[in-house]
Backbone as JSON Lines, residues from 0, in Angstrom:
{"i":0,"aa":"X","n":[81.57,90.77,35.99],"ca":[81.89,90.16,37.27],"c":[80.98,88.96,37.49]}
{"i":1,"aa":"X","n":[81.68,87.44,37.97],"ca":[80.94,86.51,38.07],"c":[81.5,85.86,38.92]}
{"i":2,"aa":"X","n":[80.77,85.04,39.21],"ca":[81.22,83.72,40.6],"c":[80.59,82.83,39.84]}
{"i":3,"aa":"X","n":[80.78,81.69,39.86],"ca":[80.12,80.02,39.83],"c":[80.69,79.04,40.28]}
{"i":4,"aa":"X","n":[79.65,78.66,40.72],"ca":[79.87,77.13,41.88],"c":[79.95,75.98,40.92]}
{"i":5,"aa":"X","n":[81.06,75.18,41.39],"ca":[80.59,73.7,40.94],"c":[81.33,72.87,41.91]}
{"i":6,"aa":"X","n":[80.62,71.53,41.12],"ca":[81.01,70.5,42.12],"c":[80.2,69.9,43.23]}
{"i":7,"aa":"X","n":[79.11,70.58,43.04],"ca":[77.52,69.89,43.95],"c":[77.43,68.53,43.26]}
{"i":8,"aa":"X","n":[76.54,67.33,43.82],"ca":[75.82,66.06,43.94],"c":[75.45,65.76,45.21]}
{"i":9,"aa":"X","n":[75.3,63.99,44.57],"ca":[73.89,63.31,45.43],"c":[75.2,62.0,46.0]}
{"i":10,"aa":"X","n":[75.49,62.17,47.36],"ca":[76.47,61.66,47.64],"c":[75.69,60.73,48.78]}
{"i":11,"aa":"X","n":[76.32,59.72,49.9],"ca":[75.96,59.04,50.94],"c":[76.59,59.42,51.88]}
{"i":12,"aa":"X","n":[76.03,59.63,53.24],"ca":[76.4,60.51,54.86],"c":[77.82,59.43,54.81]}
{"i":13,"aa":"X","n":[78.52,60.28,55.26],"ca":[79.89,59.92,55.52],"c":[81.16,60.28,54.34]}
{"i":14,"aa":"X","n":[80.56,60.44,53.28],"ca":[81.39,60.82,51.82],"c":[82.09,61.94,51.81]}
{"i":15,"aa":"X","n":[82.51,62.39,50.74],"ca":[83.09,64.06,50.8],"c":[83.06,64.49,49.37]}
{"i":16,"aa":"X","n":[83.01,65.88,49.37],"ca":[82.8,66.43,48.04],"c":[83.85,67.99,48.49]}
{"i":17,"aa":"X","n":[83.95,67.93,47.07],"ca":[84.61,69.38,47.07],"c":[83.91,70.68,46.05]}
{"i":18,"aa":"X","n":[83.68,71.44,46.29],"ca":[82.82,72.6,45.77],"c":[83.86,73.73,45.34]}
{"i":19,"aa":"X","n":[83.72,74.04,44.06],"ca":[84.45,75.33,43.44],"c":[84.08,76.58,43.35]}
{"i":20,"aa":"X","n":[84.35,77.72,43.4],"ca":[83.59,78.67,43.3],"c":[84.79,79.49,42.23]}
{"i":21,"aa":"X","n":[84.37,79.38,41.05],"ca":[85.39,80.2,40.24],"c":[85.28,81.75,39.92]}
{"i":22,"aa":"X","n":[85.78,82.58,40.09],"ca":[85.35,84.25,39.78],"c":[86.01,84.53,38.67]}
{"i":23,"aa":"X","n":[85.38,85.34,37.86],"ca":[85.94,86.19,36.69],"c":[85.38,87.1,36.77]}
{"i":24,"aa":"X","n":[86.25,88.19,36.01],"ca":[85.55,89.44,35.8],"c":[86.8,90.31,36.84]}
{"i":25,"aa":"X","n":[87.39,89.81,38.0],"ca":[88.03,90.6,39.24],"c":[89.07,89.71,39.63]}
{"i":26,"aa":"X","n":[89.81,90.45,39.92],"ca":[91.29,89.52,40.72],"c":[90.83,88.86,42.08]}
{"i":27,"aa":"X","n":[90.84,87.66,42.44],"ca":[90.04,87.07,43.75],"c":[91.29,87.62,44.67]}
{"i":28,"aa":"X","n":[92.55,88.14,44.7],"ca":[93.29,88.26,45.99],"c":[92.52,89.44,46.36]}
{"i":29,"aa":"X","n":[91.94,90.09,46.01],"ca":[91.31,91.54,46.58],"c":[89.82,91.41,47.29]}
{"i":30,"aa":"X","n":[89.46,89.93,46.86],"ca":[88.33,89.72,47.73],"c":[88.1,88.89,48.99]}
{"i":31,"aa":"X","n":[87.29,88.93,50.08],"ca":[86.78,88.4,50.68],"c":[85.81,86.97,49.41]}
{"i":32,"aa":"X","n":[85.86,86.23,50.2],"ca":[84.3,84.85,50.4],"c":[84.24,84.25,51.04]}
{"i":33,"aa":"X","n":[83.19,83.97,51.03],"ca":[82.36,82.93,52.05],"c":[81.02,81.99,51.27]}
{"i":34,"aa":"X","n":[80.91,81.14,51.71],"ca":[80.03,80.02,51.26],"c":[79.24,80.28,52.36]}
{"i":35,"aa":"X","n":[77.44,80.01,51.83],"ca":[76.42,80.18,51.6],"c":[75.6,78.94,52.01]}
{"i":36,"aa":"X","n":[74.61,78.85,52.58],"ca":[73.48,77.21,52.01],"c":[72.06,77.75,52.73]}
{"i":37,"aa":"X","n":[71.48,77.13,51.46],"ca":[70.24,77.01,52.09],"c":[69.4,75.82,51.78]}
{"i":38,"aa":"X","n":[68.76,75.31,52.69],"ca":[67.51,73.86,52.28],"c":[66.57,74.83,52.25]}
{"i":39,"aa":"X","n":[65.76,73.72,51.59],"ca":[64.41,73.77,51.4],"c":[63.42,74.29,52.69]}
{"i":40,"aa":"X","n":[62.86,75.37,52.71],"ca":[62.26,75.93,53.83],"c":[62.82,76.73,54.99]}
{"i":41,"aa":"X","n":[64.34,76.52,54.86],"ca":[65.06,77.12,55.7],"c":[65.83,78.16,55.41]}
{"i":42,"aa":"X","n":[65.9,79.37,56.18],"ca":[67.01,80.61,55.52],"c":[68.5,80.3,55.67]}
{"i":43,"aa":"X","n":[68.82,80.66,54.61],"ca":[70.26,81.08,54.65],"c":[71.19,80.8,55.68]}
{"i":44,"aa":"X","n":[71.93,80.21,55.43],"ca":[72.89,80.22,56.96],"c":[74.11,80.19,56.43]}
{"i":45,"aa":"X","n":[75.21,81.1,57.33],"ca":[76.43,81.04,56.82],"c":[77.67,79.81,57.14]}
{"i":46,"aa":"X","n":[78.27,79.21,56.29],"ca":[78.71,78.0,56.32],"c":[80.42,78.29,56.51]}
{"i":47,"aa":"X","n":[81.08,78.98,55.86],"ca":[82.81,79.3,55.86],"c":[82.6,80.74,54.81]}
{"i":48,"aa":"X","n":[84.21,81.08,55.37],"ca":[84.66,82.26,54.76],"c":[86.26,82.79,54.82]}
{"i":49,"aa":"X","n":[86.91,82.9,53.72],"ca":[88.22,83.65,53.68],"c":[88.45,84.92,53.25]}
{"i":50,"aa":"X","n":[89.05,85.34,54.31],"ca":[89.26,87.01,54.35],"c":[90.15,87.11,53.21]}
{"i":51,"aa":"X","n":[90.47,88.24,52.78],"ca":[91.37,88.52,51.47],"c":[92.74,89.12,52.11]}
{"i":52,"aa":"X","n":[93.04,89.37,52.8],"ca":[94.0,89.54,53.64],"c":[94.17,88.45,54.8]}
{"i":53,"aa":"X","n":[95.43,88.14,54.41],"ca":[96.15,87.05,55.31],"c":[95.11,86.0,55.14]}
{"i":54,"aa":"X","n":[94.43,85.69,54.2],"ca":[93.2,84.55,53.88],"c":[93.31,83.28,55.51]}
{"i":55,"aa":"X","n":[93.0,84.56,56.69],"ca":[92.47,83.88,58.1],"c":[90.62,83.33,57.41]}
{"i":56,"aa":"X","n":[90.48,81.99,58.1],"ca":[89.41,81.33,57.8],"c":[88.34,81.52,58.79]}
{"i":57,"aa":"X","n":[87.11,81.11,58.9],"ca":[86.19,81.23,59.86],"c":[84.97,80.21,59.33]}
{"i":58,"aa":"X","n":[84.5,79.79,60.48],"ca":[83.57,78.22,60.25],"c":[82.25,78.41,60.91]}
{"i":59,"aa":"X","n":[81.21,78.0,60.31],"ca":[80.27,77.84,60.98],"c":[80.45,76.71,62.07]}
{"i":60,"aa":"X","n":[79.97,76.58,63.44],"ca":[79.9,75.47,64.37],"c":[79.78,74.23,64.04]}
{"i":61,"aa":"X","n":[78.3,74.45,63.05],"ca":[78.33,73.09,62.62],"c":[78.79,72.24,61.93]}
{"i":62,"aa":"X","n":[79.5,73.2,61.05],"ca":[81.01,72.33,60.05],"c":[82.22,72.41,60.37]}
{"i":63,"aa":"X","n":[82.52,73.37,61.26],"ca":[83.78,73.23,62.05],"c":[84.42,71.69,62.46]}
{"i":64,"aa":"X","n":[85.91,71.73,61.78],"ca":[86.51,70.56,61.93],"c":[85.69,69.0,60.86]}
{"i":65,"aa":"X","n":[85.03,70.03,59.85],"ca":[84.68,69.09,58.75],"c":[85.0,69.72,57.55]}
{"i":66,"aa":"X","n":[84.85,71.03,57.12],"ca":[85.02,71.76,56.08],"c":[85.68,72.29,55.94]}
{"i":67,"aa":"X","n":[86.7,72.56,55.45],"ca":[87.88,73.15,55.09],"c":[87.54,74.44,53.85]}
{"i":68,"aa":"X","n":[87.26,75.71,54.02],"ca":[88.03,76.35,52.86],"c":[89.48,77.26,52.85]}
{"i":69,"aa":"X","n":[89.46,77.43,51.44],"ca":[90.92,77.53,50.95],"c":[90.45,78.53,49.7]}
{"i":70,"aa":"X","n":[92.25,78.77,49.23],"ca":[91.6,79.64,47.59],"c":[93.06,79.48,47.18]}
{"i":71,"aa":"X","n":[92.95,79.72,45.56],"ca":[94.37,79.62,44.46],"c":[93.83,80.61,44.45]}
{"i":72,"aa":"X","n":[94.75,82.3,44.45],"ca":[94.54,83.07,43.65],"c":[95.18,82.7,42.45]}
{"i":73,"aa":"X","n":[96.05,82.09,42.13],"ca":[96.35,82.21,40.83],"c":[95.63,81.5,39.85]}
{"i":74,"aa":"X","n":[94.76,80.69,40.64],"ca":[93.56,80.12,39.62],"c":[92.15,81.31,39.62]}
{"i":75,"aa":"X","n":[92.06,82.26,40.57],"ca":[90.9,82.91,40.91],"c":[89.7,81.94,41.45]}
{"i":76,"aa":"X","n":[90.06,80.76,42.04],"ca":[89.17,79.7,42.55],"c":[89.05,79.82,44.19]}
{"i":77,"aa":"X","n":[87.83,79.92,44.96],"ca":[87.89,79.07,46.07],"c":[87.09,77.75,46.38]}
{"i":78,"aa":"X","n":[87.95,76.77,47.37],"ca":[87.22,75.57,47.24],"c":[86.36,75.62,48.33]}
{"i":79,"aa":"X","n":[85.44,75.14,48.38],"ca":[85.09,74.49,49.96],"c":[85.34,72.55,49.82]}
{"i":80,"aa":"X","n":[86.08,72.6,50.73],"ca":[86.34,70.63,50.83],"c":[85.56,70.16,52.31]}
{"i":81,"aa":"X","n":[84.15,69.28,51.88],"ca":[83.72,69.08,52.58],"c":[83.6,67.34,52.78]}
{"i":82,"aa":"X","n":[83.66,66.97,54.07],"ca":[84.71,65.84,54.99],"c":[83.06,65.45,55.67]}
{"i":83,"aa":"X","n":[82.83,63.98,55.72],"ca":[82.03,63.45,56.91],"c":[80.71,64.1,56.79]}
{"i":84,"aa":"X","n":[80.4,64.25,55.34],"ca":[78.99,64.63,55.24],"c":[78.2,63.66,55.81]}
{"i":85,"aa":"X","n":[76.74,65.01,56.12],"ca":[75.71,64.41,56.94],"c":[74.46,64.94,56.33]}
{"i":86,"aa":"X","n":[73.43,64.19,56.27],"ca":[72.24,64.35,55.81],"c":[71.52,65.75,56.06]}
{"i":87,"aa":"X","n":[71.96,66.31,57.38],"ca":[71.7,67.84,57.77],"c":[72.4,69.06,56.57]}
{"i":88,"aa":"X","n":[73.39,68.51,56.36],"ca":[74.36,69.44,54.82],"c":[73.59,69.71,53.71]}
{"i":89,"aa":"X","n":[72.58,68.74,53.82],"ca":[71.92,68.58,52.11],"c":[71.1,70.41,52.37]}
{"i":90,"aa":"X","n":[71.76,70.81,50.99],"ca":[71.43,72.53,50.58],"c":[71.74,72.46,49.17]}
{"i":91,"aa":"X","n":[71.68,73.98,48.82],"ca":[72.17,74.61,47.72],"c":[72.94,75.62,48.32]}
{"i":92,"aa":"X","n":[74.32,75.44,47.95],"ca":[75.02,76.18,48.3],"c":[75.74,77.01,47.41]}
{"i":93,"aa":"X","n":[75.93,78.36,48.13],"ca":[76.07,79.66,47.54],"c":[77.34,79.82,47.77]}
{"i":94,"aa":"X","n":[78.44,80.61,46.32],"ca":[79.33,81.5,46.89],"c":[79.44,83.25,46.67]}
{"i":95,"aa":"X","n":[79.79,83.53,47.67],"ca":[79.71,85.32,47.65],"c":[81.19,85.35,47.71]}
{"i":96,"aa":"X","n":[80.96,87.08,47.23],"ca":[82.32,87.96,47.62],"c":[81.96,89.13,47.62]}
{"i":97,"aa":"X","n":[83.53,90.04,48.55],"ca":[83.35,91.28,48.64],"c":[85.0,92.1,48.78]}
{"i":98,"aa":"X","n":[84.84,93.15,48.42],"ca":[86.17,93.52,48.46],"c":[86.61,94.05,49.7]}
{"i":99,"aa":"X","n":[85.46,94.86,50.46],"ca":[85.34,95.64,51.71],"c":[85.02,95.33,52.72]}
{"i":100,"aa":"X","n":[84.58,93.83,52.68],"ca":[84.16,92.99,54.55],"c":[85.0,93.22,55.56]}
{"i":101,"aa":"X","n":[84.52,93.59,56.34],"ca":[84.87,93.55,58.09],"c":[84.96,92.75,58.45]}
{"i":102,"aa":"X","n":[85.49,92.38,59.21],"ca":[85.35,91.44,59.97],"c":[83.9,90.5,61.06]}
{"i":103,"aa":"X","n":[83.46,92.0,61.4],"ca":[82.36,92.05,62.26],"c":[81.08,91.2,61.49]}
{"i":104,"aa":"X","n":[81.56,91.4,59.88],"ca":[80.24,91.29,58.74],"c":[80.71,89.59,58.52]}
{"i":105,"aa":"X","n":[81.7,89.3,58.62],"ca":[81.9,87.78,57.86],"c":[80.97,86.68,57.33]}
{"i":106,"aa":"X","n":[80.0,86.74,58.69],"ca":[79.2,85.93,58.57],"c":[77.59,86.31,58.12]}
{"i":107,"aa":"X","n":[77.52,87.71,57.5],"ca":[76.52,87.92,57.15],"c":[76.19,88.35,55.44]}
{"i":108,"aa":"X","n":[75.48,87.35,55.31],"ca":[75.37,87.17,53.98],"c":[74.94,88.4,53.41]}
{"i":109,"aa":"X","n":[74.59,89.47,53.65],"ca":[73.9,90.26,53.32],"c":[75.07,91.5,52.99]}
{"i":110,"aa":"X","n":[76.02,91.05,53.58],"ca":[77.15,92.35,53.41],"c":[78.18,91.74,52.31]}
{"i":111,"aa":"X","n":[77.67,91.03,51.69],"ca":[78.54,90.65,50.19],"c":[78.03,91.05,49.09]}
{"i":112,"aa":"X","n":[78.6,91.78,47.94],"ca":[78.29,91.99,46.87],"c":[77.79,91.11,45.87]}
{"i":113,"aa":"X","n":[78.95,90.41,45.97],"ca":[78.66,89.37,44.55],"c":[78.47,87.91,44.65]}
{"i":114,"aa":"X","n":[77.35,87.62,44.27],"ca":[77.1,85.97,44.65],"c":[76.94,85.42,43.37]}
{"i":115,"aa":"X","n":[77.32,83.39,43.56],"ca":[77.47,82.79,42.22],"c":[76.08,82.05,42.36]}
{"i":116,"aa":"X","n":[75.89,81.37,41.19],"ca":[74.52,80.72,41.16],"c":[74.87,79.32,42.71]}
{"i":117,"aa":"X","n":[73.48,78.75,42.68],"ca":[73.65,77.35,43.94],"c":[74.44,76.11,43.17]}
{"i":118,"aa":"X","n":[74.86,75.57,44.26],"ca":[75.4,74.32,43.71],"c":[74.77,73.52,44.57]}
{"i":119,"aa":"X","n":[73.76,72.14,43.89],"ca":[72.9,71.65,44.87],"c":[73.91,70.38,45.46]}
{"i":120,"aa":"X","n":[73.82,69.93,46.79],"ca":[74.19,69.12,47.56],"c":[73.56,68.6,48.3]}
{"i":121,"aa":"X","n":[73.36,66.96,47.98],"ca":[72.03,66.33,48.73],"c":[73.25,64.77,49.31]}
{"i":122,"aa":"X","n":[72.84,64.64,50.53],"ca":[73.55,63.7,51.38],"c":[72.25,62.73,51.74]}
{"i":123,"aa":"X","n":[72.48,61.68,51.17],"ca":[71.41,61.0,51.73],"c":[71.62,59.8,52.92]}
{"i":124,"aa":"X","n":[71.45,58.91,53.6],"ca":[71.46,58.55,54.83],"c":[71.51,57.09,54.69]}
């Protein structure tokens, strides 16, 4: 079982990038994910997430109406497409999954099983 991110760089505030998170090992329609970030000095914060049923979405505030995720199961991929980057974005960002998330849990990183390596993303100004 694996996840990996790609599609991180060193972009300019206002640009957009799109981030992959590919799984093998498990059929992605049976999972939950959610994307991950953390900077330098700062914990974890949860950024987006698609439920595995009826793949309903959910946003952190601060990317709400900038980030879009999505998923191919038939690729076993989810993307995050991120719009109107800002120098505050610059992280390494994580993707998780889980087969059994609640709802209640979405946004907590800690109730996912399986996470992919970071994909670094630096927005500079």
């Amino acid at each position: 079982v694996q996840l990996q991110a790609f599609g991180g760089g060193l972009v300019q505030a206002g640009d957009s990038l799109r981030l992959s998170c590919v799984l093998s090992g498990f059929t992605l329609s049976g999972y939950s994910v959610g994307w991950f970030r953390q900077a330098p000095g700062k914990e974890r914060e949860f950024v987006a997430a698609i439920r595995r049923n009826g793949g309903h979405t959910y946003y952190a505030d601060s990317v709400k109406g900038r980030f879009t995720i999505s998923r191919e199961n038939a690729k076993n991929t989810v993307f995050l497409q991120m719009n109107s980057l800002k120098p505050e974005d610059t992280a390494a960002y994580y993707c998780a999954a889980d087969s059994s998330l609640i709802l209640s849990n979405i946004r907590n990183g800690y109730a996912y099983d399986w996470w992919g390596q970071g994909a670094q993303v630096t927005v500079s100004s």
